[in-house]
TIVOVO-530299 format. One record per residue (C-alpha): residue number from 1; chain; x, y, z. Coordinates in nm, 4 decimals. Example, Ala and Ser with C-alpha at 12.3 -4.5 7.8 and 13.67 -1.06 7.14 Angstrom:
% TIVOVO-530299
<vexpa i="1" ch="A" xx="1.2300" yy="-0.4500" zz="0.7800"/>
<vexpa i="2" ch="A" xx="1.3670" yy="-0.1060" zz="0.7140"/>
END
This chain:
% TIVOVO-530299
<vexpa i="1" ch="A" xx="0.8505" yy="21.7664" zz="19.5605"/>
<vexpa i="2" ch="A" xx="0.9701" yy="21.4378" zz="19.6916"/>
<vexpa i="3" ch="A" xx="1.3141" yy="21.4694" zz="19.5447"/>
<vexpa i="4" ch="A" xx="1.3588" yy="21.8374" zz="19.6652"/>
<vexpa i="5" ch="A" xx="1.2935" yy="21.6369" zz="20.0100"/>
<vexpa i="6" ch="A" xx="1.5248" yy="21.4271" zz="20.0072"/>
<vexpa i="7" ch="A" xx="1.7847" yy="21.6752" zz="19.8799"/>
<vexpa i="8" ch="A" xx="1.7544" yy="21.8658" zz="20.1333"/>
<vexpa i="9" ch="A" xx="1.7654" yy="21.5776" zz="20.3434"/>
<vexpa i="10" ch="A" xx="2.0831" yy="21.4679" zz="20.2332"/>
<vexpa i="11" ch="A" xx="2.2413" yy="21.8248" zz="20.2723"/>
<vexpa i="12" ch="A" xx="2.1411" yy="21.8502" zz="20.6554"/>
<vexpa i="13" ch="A" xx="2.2621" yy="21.4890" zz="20.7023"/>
<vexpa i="14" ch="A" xx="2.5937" yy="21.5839" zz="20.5026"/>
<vexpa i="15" ch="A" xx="2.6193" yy="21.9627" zz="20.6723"/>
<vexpa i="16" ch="A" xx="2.5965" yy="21.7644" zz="21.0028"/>
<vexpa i="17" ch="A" xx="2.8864" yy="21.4944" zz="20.9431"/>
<vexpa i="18" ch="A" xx="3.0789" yy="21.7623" zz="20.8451"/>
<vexpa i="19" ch="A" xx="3.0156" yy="22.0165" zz="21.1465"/>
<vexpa i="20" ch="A" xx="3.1024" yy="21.6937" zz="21.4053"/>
<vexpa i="21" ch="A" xx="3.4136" yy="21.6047" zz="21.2368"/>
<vexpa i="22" ch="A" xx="3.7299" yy="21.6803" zz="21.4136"/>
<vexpa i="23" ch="A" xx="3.9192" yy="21.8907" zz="21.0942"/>
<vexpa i="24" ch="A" xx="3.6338" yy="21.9228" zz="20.8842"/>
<vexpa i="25" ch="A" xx="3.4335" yy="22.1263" zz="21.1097"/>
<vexpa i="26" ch="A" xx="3.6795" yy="22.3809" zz="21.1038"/>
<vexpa i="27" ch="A" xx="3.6417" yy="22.5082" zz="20.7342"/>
<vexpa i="28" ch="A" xx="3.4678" yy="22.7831" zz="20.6805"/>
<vexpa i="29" ch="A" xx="3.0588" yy="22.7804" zz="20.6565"/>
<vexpa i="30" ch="A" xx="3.0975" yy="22.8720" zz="20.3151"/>
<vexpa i="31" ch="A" xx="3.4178" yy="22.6046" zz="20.2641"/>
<vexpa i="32" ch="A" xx="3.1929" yy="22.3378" zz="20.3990"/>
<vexpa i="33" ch="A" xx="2.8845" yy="22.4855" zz="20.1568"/>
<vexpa i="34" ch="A" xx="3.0931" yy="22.5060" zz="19.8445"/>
<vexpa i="35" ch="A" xx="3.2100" yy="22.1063" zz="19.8918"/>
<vexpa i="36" ch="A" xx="2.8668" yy="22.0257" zz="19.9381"/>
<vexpa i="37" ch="A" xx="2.7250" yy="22.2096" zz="19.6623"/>
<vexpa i="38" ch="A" xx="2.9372" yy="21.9501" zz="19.4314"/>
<vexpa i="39" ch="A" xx="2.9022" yy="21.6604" zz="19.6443"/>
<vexpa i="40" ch="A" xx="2.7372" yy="21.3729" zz="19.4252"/>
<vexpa i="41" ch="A" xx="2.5171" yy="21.1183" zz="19.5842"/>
<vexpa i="42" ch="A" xx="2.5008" yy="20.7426" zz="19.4761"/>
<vexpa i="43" ch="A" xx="2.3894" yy="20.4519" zz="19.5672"/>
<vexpa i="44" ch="A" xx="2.6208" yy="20.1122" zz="19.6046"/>
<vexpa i="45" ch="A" xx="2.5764" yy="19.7403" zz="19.6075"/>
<vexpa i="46" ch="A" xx="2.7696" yy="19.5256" zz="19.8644"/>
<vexpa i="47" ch="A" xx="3.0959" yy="19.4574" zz="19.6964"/>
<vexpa i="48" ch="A" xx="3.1143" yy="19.7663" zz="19.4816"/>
<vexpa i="49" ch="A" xx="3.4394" yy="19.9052" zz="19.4584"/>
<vexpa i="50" ch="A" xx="3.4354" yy="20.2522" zz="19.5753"/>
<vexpa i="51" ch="A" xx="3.8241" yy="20.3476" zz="19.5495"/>
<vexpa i="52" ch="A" xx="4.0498" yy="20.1400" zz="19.3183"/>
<vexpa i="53" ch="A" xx="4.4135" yy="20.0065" zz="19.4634"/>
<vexpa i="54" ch="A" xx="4.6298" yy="20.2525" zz="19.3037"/>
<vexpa i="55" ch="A" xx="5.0212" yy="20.2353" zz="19.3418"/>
<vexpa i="56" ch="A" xx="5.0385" yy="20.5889" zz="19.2879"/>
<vexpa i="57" ch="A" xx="4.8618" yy="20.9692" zz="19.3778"/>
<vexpa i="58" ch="A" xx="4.5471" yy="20.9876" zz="19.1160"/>
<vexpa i="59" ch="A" xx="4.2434" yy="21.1399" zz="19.0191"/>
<vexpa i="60" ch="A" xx="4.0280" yy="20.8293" zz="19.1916"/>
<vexpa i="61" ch="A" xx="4.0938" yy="20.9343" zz="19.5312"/>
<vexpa i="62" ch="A" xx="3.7951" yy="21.0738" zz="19.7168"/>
<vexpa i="63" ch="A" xx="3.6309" yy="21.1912" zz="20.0166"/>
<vexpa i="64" ch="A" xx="3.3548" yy="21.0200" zz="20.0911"/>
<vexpa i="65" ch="A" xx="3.0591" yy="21.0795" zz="20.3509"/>
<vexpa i="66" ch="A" xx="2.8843" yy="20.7726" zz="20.4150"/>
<vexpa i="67" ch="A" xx="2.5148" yy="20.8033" zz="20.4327"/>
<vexpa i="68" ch="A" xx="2.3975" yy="20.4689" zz="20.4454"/>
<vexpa i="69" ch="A" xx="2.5907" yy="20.1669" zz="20.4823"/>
<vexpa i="70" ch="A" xx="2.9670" yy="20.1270" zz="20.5379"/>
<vexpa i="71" ch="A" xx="3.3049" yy="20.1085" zz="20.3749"/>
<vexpa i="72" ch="A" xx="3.6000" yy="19.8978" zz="20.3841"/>
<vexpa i="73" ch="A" xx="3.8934" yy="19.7896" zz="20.2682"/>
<vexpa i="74" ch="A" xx="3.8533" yy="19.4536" zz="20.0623"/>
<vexpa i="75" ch="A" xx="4.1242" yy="19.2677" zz="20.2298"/>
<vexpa i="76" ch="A" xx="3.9763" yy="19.3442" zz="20.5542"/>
<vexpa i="77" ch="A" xx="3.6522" yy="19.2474" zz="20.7385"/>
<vexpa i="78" ch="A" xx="3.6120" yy="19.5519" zz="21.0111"/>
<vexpa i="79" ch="A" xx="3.4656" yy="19.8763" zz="20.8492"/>
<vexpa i="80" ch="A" xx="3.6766" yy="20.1695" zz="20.7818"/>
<vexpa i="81" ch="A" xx="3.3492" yy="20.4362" zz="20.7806"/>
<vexpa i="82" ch="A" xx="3.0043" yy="20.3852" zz="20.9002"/>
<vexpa i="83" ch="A" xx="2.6906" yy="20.5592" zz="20.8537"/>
<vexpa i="84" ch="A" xx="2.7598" yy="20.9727" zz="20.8802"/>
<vexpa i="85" ch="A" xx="3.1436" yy="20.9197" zz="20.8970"/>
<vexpa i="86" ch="A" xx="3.3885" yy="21.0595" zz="20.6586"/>
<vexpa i="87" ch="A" xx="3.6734" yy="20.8649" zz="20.4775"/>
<vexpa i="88" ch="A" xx="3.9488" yy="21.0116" zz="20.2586"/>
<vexpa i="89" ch="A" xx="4.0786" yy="21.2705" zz="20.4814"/>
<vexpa i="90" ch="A" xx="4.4376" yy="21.1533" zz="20.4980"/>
<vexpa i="91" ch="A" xx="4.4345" yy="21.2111" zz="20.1025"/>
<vexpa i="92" ch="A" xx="4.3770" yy="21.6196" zz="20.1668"/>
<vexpa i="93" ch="A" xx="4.6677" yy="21.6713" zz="20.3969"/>
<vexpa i="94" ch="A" xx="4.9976" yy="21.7880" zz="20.2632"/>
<vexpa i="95" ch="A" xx="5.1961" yy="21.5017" zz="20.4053"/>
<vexpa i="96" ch="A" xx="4.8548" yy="21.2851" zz="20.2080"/>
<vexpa i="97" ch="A" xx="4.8852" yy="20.9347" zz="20.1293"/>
<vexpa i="98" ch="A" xx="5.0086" yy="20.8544" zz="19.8049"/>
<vexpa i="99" ch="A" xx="4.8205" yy="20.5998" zz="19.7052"/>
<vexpa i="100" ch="A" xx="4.5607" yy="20.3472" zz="19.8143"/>
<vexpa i="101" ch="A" xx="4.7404" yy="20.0444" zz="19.9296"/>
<vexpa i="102" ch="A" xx="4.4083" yy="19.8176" zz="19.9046"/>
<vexpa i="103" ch="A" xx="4.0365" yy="19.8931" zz="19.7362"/>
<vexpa i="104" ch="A" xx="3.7703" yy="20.0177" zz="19.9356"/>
<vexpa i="105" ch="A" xx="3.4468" yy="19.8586" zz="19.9255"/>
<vexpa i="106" ch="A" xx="3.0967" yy="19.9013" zz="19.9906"/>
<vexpa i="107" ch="A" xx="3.0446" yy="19.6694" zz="20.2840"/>
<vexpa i="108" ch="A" xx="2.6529" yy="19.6358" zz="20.2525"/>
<vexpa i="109" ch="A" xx="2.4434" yy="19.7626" zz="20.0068"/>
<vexpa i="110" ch="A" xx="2.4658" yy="20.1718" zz="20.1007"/>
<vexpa i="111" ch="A" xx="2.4672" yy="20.5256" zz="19.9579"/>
<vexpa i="112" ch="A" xx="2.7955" yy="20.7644" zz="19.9544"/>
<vexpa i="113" ch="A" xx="2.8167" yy="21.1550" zz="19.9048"/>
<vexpa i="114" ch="A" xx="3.1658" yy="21.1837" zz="19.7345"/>
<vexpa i="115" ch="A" xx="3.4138" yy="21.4464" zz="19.5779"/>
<vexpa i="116" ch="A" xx="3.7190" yy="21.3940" zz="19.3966"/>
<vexpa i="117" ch="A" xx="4.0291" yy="21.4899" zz="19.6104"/>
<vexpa i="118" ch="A" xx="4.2020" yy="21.7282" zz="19.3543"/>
<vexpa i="119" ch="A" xx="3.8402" yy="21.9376" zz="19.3329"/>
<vexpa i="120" ch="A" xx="3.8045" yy="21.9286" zz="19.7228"/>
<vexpa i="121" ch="A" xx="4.1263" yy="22.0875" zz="19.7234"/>
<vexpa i="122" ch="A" xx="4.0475" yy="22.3658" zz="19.4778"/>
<vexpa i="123" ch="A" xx="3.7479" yy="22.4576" zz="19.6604"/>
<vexpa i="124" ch="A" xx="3.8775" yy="22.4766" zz="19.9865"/>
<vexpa i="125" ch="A" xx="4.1991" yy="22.6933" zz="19.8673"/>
<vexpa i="126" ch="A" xx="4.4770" yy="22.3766" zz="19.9504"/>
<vexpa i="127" ch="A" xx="4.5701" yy="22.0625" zz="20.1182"/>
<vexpa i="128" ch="A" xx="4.2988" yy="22.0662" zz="20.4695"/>
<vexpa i="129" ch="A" xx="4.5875" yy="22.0972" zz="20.7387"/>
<vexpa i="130" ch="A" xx="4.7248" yy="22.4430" zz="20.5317"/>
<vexpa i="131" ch="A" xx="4.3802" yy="22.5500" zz="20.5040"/>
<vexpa i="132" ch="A" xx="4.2477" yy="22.4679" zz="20.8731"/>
<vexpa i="133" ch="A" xx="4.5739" yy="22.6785" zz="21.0328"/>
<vexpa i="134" ch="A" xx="4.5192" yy="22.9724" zz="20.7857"/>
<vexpa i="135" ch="A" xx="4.1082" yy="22.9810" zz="20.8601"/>
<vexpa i="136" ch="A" xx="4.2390" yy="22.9621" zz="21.2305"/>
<vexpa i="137" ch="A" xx="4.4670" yy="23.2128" zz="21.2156"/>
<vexpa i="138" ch="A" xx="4.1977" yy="23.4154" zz="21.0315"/>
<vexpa i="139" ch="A" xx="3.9251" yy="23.3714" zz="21.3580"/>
<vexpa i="140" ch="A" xx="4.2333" yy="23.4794" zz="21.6052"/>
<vexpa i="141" ch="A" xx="4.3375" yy="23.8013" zz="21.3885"/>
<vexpa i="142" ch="A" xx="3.8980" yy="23.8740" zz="21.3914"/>
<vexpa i="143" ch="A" xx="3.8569" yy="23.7865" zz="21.8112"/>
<vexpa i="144" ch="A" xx="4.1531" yy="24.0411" zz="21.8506"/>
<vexpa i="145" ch="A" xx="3.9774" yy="24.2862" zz="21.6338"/>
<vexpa i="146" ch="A" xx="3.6605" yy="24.2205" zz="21.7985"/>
<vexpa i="147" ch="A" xx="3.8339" yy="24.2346" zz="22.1308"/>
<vexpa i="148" ch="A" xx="4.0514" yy="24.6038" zz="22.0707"/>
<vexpa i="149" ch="A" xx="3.7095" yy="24.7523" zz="21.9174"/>
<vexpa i="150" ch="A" xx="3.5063" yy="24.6578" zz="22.2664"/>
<vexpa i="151" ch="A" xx="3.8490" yy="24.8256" zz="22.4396"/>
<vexpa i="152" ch="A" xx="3.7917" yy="25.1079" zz="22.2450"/>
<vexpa i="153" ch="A" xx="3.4215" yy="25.1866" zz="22.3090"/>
<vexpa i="154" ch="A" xx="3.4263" yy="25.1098" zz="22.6602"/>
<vexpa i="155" ch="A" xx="3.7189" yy="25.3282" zz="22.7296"/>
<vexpa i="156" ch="A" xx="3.5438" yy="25.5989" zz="22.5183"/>
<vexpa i="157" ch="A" xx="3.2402" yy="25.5880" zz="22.7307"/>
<vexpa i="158" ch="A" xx="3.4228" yy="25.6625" zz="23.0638"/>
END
């Protein structure tokens, strides 16, 4: 019982720093459920490394919600993602960073949600800023629909 607690704990804490994000709150309910059906939770020690340096793209990218804690990078002392904040965004977008130009540490002992980049990706249907204009575009096409059918009735009632 306890761990289905804290499960769904973590979901509703995870659902909710996705739904205030500025780009990730515009995937699709069942986008955003998908990611966090595969989202796996772990707990760091200060100092961990989180992301390696890499010189080029690879599979050690992530995205990572922090849920307690914070991240940083290791040659810097200001944190890059706090408690409920998302990092790794910039390594979905089709103009992404290639590589990690420094590691990215735990900065106190915390707990991350995290997701591999390349499965992200495959989930969502493509690199966020493709995906966010196409679910947009989607919503507009629907209100217009929405919007004739209304036109329709009402002009069928008169």
């Amino acid at each position: 019982m306890g761990d289905q607690i804290f499960t769904v704990t973590f979901r509703n804490f995870l659902k909710w720093a996705f739904e205030k994000h500025f780009n990730f709150s515009k995937l699709s309910k069942v986008q955003t459920e998908k990611i966090l059906d595969v989202m796996k939770i772990s707990s760091y020690k200060s100092g961990s490394v989180v992301i390696k340096k890499s010189t080029e793209a690879n599979t050690s990218q992530k995205v990572i919600v922090v849920i307690e804690g914070a991240l940083k990078k290791s040659k810097n002392m200001h944190p890059i993602a706090t408690k409920s904040q998302i990092y790794g965004e910039e390594f979905l977008m089709e103009t992404r960073a290639k590589n990690c130009d420094d590691e990215i540490v735990m900065d106190s002992d915390g707990v991350l949600a995290e997701v591999a980049v390349d499965q992200f990706k495959e989930i969502i249907g493509g690199c966020l800023d493709t995906v966010i204009s196409k679910n947009e575009r989607i919503l507009n096409e629907k209100l217009k629909m929405d919007q004739l059918h209304k036109t329709k009735f009402f002009h069928s009632l008169t």
